[in-house]
C-alpha positions as semicolon CSV with decimal commas, in nm:
position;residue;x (nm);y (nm);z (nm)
1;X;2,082;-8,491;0,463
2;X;2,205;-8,237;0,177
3;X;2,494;-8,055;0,229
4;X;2,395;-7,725;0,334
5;X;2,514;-7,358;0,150
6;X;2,742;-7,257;0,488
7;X;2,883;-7,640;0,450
8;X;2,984;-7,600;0,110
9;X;3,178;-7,267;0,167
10;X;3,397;-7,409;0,400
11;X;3,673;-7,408;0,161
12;X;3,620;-7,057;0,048
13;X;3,568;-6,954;0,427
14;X;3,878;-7,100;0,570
15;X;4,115;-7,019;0,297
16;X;3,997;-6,628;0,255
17;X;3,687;-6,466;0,367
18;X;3,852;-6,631;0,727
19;X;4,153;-6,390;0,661
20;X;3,913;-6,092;0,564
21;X;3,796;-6,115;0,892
22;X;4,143;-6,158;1,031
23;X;4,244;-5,822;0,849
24;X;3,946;-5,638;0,975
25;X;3,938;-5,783;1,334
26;X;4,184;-5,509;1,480
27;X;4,292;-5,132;1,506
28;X;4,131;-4,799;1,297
29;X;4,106;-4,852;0,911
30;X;4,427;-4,763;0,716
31;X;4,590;-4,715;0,351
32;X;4,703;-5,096;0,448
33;X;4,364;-5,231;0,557
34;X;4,233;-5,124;0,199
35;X;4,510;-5,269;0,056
36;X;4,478;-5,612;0,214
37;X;4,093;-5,626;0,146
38;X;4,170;-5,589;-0,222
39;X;4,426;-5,846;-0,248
40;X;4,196;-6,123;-0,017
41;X;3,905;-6,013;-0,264
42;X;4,106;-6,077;-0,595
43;X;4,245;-6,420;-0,453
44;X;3,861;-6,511;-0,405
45;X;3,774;-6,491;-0,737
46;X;3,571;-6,217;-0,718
47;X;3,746;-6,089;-1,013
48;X;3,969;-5,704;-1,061
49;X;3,679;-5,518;-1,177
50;X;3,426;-5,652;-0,928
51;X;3,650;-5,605;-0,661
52;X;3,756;-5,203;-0,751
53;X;3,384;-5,150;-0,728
54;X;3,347;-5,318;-0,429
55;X;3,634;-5,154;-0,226
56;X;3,511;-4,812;-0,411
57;X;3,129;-4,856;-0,270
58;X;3,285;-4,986;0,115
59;X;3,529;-4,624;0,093
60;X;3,187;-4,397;-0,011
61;X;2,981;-4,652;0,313
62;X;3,304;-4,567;0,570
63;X;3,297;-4,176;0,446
64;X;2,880;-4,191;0,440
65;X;2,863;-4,351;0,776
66;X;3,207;-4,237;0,948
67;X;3,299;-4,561;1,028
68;X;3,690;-4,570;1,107
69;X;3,727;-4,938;1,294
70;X;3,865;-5,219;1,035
71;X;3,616;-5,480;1,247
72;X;3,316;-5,213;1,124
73;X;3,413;-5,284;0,763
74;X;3,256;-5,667;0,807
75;X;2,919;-5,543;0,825
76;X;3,005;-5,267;0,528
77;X;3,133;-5,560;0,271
78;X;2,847;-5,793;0,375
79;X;2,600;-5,533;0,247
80;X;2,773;-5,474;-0,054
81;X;2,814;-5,805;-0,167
82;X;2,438;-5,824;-0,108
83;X;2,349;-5,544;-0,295
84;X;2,608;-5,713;-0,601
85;X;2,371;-6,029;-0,550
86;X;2,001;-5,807;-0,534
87;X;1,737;-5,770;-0,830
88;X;1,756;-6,133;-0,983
89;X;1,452;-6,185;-1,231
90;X;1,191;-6,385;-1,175
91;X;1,283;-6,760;-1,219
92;X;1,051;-6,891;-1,501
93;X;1,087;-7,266;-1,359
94;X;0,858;-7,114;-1,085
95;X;0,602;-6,968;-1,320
96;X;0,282;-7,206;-1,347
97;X;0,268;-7,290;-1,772
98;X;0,129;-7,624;-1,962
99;X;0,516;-7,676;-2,088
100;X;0,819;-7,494;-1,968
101;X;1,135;-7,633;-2,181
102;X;1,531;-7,516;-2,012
103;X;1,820;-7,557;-2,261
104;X;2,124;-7,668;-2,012
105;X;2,481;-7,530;-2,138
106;X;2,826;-7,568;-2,087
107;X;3,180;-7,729;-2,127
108;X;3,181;-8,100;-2,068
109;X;3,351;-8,169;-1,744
110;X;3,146;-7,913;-1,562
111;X;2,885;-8,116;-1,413
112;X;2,662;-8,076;-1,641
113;X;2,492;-8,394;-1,691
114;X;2,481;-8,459;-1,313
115;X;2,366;-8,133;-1,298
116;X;2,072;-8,209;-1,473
117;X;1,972;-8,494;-1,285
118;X;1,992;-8,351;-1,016
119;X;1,761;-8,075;-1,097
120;X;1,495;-8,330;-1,206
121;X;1,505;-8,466;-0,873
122;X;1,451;-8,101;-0,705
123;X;1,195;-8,040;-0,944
124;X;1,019;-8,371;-0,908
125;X;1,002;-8,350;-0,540
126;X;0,832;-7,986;-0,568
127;X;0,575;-8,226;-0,821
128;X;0,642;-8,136;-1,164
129;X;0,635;-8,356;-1,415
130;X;0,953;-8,408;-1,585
131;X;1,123;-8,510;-1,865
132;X;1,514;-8,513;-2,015
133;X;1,596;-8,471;-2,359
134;X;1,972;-8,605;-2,467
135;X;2,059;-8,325;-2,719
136;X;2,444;-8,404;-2,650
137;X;2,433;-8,665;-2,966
138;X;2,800;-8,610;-3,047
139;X;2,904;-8,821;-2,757
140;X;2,755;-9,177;-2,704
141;X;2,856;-9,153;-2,326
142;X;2,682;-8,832;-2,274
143;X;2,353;-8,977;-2,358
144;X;2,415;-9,326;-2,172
145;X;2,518;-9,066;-1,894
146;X;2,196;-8,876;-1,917
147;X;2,011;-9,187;-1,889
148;X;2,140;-9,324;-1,579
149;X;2,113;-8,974;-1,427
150;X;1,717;-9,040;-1,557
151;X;1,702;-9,364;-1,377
152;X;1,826;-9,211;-1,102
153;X;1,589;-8,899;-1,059
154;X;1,284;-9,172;-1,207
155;X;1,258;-8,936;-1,518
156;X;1,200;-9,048;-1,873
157;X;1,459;-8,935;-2,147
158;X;1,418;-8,913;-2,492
159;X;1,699;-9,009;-2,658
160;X;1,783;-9,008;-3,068
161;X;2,126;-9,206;-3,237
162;X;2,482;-9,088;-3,137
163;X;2,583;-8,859;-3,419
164;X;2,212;-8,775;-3,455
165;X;2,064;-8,409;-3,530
166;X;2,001;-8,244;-3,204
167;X;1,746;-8,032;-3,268
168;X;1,566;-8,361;-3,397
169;X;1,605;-8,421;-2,999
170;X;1,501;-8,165;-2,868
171;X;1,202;-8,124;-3,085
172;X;1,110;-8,510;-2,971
173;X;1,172;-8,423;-2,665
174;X;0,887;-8,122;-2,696
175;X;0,641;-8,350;-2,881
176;X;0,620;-8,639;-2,622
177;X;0,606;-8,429;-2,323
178;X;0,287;-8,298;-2,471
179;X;0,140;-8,597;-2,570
180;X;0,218;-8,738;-2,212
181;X;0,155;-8,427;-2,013
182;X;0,472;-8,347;-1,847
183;X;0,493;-7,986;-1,810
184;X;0,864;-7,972;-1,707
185;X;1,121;-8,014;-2,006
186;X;1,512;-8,009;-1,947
187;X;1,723;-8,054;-2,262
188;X;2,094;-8,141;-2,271
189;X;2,331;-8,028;-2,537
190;X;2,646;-8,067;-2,622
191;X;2,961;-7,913;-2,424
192;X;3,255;-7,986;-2,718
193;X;3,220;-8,114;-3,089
194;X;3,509;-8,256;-3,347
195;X;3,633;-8,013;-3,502
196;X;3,449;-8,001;-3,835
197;X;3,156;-7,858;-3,594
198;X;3,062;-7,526;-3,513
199;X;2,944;-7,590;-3,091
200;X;2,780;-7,202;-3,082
201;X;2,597;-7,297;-3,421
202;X;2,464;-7,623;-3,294
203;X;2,346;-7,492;-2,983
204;X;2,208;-7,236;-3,164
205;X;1,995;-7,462;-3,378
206;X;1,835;-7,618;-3,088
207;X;1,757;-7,302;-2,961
208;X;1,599;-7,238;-3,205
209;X;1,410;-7,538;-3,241
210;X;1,283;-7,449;-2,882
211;X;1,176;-7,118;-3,025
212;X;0,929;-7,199;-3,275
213;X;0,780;-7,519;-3,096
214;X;0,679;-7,372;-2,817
215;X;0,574;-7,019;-2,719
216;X;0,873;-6,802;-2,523
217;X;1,077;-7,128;-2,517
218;X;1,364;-7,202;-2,419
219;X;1,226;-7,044;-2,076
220;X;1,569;-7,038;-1,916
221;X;1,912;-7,136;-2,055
222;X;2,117;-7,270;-1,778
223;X;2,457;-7,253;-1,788
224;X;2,662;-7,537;-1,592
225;X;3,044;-7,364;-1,488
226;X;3,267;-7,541;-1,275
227;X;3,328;-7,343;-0,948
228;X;3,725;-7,448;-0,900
229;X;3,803;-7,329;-1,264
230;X;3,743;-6,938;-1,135
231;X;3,815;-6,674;-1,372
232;X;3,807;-6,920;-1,650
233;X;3,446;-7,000;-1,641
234;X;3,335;-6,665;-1,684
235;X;3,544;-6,649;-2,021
236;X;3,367;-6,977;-2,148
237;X;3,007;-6,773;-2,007
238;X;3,054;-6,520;-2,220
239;X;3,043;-6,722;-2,553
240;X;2,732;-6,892;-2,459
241;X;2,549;-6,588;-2,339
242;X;2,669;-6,436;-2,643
243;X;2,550;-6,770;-2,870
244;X;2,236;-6,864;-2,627
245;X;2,129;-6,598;-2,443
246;X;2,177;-6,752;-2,065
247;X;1,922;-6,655;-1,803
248;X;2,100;-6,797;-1,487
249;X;2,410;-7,049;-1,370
250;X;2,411;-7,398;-1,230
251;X;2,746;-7,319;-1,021
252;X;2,898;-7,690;-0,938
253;X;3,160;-7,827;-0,696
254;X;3,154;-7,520;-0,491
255;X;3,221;-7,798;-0,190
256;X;3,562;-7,850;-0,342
257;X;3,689;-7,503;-0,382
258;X;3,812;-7,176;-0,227
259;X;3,697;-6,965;-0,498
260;X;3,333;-6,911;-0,400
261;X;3,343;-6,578;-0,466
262;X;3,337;-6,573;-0,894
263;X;2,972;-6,573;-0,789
264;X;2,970;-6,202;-0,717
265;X;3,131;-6,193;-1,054
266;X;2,965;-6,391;-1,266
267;X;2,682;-6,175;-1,129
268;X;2,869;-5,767;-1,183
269;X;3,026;-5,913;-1,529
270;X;2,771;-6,133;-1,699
271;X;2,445;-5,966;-1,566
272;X;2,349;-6,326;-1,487
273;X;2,160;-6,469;-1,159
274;X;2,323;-6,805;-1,040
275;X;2,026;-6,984;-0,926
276;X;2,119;-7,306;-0,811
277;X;2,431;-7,446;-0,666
278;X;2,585;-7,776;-0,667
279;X;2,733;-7,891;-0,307
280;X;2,823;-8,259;-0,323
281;X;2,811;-8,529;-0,471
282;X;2,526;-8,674;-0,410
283;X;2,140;-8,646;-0,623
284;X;2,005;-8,463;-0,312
285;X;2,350;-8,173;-0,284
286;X;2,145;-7,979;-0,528
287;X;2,055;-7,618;-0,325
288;X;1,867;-7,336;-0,471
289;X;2,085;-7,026;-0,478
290;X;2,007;-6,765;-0,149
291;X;2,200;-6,457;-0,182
292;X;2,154;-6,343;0,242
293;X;2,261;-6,775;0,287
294;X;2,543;-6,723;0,078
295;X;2,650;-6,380;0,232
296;X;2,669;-6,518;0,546
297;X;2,836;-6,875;0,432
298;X;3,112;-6,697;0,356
299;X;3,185;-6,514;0,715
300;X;3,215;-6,693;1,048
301;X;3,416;-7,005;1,257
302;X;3,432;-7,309;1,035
């Protein structure tokens, strides 16, 4: 069986939303108890400006609703994380369309190709038809990588020469899932390039290949960030939504980190949905993202 959301948060749980609950378990709310809160929040990950919003919105809730008991400030920061984590777009991998292509982004080390097999599999299992494309040419492991991860999931990849254009890919990637009619395309690019390489400007290529091939393609750009590397993710998010335009985050190896909560910033400083999270290592610890799941992952014994 898949590891579950709650499962995955243990980390996180134990190591601070655990003390939140410590802080806010006794005695009337004070200068201290907002002081506390902030520092547990920051040492999340939730990030400085996420959390000054979030302990500004629980002060207007305590004033609004006269709470004055710390424990009455769980329920409070529960329903504004959920309201952080409300109004995601529609997800256009759910939309019914002859061909729906996803560019997958990100740093290598991330996940990323894993990531990608593992999202056949989901995808398979729901009964699309799917197909990889190894865009990530620069590295000759990346597309041997890419093809095991196919083997795995039982999902042809197209694959070009190391060193070979990648839009080339991705535009072989679009022509033989038409003439074979799969109607799910996922495309992997590259996550680093030597030097004499531009990575925004190759990315941006097949992204534009995408473009003109196929009508409103790239449907979604999904961008892979490793969950134990924090704050530092969202800096490498904002190049690539600045370069590619991402729609929504793979988040991966939340299992293996305390620092679960970048999620309610990737969300307040990106403007980005995370829609699918990574919780193990195996081809089936591949979970949708649920924001009221996730909300309540993060409190409780465990």
């Amino acid at each position: 069986m898949f590891k579950s959301i709650r499962e995955s948060l243990k980390r996180t749980r134990q190591s601070v939303f655990g003390q939140i609950v410590s802080v806010l378990g006794m005695g009337e709310i004070t200068d201290e108890t907002w002081d506390d809160l902030e520092a547990l929040l920051i040492q999340a990950d939730i990030g400085v400006p996420t959390t000054m919003e979030l302990i500004e919105a629980m002060r207007r809730r305590v004033a609004a609703e006269g709470l004055y008991r710390a424990d009455q400030l769980i329920g409070a920061l529960k329903a504004e994380l959920r309201t952080i984590l409300a109004d995601a777009p529609p997800f256009a991998l759910e939309e019914p369309r002859l061909l729906t292509v996803v560019m997958i982004v990100g740093v290598n080390g991330s996940g990323k190709t894993t990531s990608i097999g593992k999202l056949a599999h989901y995808y398979q299992q729901k009964g699309k038809k799917v197909m990889l494309a190894a865009a990530d040419t620069f590295r000759a492991a990346a597309i041997e990588q890419l093809q095991i991860w196919g083997e795995r999931a039982g999902v042809p990849v197209i694959a070009g020469q190391p060193n070979g254009d990648p839009g080339a890919v991705a535009y072989d990637g679009i022509r033989a899932s038409r003439a074979r009619g799969y109607n799910l395309l996922l495309i992997d690019t590259a996550g680093r390039l030597h030097t004499k390489f531009n990575l925004m400007k190759e990315l941006e290529k097949v992204y534009g290949v995408c473009r003109k091939s196929v009508h409103q393609a790239p449907h979604e750009v999904l961008l892979v960030l490793d969950a134990p590397t924090g704050q530092n993710a969202l800096a490498q998010a904002r190049k690539f939504k600045e370069s590619v335009h991402v729609t929504g985050v793979i988040l991966t190896k939340l299992d293996s980190t305390a620092k679960g909560g970048m999620v309610f910033a990737i969300y307040r400083e990106l403007g980005v949905p995370v829609r699918f999270i990574g919780t193990g290592e195996k081809i089936q610890d591949f979970a949708p993202f649920d924001a009221d799941q996730f909300v309540e992952g993060l409190f409780g014994e465990g």
